[in-house]
C-alpha positions in Angstrom: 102.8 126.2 92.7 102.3 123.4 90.2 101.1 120.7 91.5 100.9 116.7 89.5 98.1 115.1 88.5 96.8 112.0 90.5 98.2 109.6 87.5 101.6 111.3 87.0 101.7 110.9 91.0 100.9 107.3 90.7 103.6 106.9 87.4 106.1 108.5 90.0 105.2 105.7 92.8 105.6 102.9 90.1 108.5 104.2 89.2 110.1 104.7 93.1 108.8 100.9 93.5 111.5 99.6 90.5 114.1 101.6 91.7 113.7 100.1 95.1 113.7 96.8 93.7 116.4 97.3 91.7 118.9 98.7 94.9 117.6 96.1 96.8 119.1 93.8 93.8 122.1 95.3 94.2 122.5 95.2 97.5 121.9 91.7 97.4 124.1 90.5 94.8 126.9 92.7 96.8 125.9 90.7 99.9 126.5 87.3 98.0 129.5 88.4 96.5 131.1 89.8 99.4 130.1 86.9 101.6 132.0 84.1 99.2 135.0 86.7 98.4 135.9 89.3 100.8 134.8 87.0 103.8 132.8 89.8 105.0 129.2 89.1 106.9 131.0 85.4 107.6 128.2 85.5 110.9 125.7 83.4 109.4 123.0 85.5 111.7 124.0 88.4 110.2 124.1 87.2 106.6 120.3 85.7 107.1 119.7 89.1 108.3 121.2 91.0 105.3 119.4 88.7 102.7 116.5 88.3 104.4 116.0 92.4 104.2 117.3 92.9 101.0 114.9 90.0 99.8 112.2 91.7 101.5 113.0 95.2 100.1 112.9 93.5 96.7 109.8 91.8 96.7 108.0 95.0 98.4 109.8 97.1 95.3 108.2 94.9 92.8 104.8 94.4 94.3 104.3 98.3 94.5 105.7 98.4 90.8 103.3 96.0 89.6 100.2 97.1 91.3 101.0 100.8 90.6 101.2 99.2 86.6 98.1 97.6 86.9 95.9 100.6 88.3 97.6 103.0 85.8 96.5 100.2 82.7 92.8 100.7 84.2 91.1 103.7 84.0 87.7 102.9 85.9 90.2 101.3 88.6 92.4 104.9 88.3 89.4 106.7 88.9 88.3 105.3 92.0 91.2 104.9 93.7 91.6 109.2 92.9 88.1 109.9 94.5 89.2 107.2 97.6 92.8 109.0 98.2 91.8 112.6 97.6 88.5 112.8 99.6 89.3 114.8 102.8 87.7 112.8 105.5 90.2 110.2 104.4 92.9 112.4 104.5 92.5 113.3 107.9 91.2 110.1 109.3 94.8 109.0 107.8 96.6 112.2 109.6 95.6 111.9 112.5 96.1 107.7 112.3 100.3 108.6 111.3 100.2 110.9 114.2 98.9 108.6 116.6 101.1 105.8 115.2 104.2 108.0 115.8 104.0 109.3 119.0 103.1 105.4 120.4 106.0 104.4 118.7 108.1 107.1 120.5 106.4 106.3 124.2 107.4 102.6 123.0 110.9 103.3 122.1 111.2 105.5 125.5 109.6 102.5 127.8 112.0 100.0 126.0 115.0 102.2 126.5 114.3 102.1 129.7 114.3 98.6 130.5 117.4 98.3 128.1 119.3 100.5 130.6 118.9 97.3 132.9 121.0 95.1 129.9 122.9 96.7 127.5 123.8 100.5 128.1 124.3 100.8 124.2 121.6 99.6 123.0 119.4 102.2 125.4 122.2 105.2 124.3 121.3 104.0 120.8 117.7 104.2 121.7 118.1 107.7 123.0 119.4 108.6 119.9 117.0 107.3 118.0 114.1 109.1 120.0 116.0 112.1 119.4 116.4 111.7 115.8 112.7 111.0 114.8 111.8 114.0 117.1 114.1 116.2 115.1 112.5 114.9 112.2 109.0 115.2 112.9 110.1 119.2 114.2 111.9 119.3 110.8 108.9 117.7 108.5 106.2 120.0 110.5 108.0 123.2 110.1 108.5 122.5 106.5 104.7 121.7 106.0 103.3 124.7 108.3 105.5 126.8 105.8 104.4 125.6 102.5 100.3 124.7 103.5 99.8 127.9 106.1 
């Protein structure tokens, strides 16, 4: 299996972080346009909403395009940041930090489904759903991994 170098790796991040800011450009400007045209997202809640995330998406898009840029400019920088991301004690201090982080999330999700039931039977349905779907992902993402690393 051929695997990329940390650099390439980090080119590829860079890379992700413009095309997100770009999407998020274009999701913006369609916003706008379909706000003072179509007289869709006419909610002024919902329009806040819609810009505020596309704006957000945007500026996180350009800040990992730029920082990415700047490592990949510095070679001293470059090297460090290689030794800090592929020394193992990191690794799994990180692992086992994303696997605590998601199953919290999924007891939170479950607790506040369960008070939702007391106020809005669709929002805990949706939040049922949603419990289901990360599960299935996590099953999905761990199968994948055991198959390829074991």
């Amino acid at each position: 299996m051929k695997t990329l170098t940390y650099a390439a790796r980090k080119r590829f991040t860079m890379y992700f972080g413009l095309i997100e800011s770009l999407v998020a450009l274009s999701i913006l400007i369609a916003g706008i346009i379909c706000r003072n045209t179509a007289n869709i997202l006419q909610d002024s809640d919902t329009f806040s909403a819609f810009i505020g995330i596309s704006a957000g998406m945007l500026g996180a898009g350009l800040g990992i395009f730029w920082r990415t840029r700047s490592l990949l400019h510095d070679d001293k920088r470059l090297k460090a940041s290689e030794v800090r991301d592929m020394d193992e004690r990191n690794q799994y201090i990180a692992g086992q930090s994303a696997r605590l982080a998601f199953w919290t999330t999924m007891v939170l999700t479950y607790i506040t489904a369960f008070f939702a039931l007391f106020f809005s039977t669709a929002l805990y349905f949706f939040l049922c759903f949603q419990i289901l779907v990360m599960l299935v992902i996590y099953l999905v993402f761990a199968r994948i991994i055991g198959r390829v690393f074991c």
